[in-house]
N, C-alpha and C positions, 0 to 999 in steps of 0.2 A: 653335459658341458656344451656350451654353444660353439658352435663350427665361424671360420674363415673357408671360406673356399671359393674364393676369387682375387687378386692381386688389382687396384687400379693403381695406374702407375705415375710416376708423379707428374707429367705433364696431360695427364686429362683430369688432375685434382685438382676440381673445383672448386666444389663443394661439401656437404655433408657435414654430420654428427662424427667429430672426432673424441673420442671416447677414452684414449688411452693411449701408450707409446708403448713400441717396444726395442729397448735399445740391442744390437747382435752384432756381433765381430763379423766378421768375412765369412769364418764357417760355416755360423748358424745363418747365415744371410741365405744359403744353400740348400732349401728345404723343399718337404712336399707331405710330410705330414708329421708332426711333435707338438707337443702339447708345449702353450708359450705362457707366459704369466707377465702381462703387462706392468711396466714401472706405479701405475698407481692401483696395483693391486686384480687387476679384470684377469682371471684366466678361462683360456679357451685352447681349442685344439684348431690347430694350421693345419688343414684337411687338402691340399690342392689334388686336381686331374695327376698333374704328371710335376716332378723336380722343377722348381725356376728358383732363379738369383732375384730377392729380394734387396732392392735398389734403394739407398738413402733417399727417402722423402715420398716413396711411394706408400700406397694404406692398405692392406688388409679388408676386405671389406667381409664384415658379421653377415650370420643369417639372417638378421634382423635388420639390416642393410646400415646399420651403423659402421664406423670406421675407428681401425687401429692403426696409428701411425708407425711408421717403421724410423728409425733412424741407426747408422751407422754408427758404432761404437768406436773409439779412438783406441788406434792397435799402438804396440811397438812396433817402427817400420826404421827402415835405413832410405832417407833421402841420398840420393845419387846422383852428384850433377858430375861436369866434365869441361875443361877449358873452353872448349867452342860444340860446332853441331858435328864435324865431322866424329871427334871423339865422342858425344854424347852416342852418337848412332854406332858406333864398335860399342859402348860400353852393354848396349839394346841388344846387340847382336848376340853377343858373351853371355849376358843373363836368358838370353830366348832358349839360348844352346842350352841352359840347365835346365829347360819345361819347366820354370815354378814361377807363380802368380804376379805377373807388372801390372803396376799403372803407370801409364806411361802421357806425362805433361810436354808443354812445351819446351821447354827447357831443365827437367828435373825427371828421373824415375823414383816410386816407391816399390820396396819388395817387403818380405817381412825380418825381421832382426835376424839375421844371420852372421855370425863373426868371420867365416869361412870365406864368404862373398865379398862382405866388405873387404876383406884383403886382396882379395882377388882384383876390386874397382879397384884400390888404392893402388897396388902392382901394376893397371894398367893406366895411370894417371890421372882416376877419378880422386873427385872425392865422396864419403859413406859416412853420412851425419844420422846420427837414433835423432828419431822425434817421433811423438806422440800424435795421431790422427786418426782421421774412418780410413779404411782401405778400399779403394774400388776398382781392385784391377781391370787387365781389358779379361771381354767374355773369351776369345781363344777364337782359331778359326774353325773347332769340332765342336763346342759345348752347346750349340743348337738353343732352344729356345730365346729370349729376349736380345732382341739387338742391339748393341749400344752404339745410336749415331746421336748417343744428348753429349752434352759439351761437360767435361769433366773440370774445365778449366777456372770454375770460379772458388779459387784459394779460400783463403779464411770465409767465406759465406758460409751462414748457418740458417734457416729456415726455423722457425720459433711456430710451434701451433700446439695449444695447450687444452686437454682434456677437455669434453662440452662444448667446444665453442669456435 
């Protein structure tokens, strides 16, 4: 079975033979070595050195020096916004204190569907809307590997590149 065992990550993708996609939730985004089976059928084994968070729009790159593109699967998440900023940032505060995965916008957090929480924003005068998206939390200040200083802020964009070509 043909290996992956280098990540190029989406802003030094230029170019290349894009070969395949493979779409993964938040968890399997989390890997370093399972066997994947691209949407139009390619399977291969994700071989990396060591665990990294594979990034919406970043590719896999084969032994062959071909590329498999990654993209972010669309999770259940609770959208959480809050009258102005001073509340948006208590409501950040409240969710940090739980340790579990934000993404955190200008004006909105996503976490994952929890009933518990959402009640929790609503009691503190947020509001906690389900919608359907990719998840891309922040990486944490301990989770080491890849930094994230790219802009997570471009809403509905979607990045379209299709097997071949």
């Amino acid at each position: 079975m043909i290996r992956a065992t280098r990540i190029l990550r989406r802003d030094a993708l230029s170019g290349g033979e894009i070969v395949d996609r493979v779409v993964l939730d938040h968890g399997d985004r989390h890997r370093r070595r399972v066997a994947m089976r691209g949407a139009g059928g390619l399977g291969f084994l994700l071989d990396l050195p060591e665990p990294a968070v594979l990034e919406d729009g970043d590719a896999l790159i084969l032994q062959d020096g071909r590329l498999v593109w990654v993209e972010a699967a669309p999770e259940r998440l609770l959208e959480i916004r809050a009258p102005d900023d001073h509340a948006l940032k208590r409501l950040i505060w409240h969710i940090g204190n739980r340790h579990i995965p934000a993404e955190i916008g200008a004006d909105a957090v996503w976490i994952a569907d929890d009933h518990v929480l959402a009640e929790m924003v609503r009691g503190l005068g947020g509001t906690a809307e389900p919608v359907e998206r990719p998840f891309r939390p922040e990486g944490g200040a301990y989770s080491g590997g890849h930094a994230h200083e790219h802009d997570h802020s471009h809403g509905g964009h979607h990045h379209h590149h299709h097997a071949g070509g």
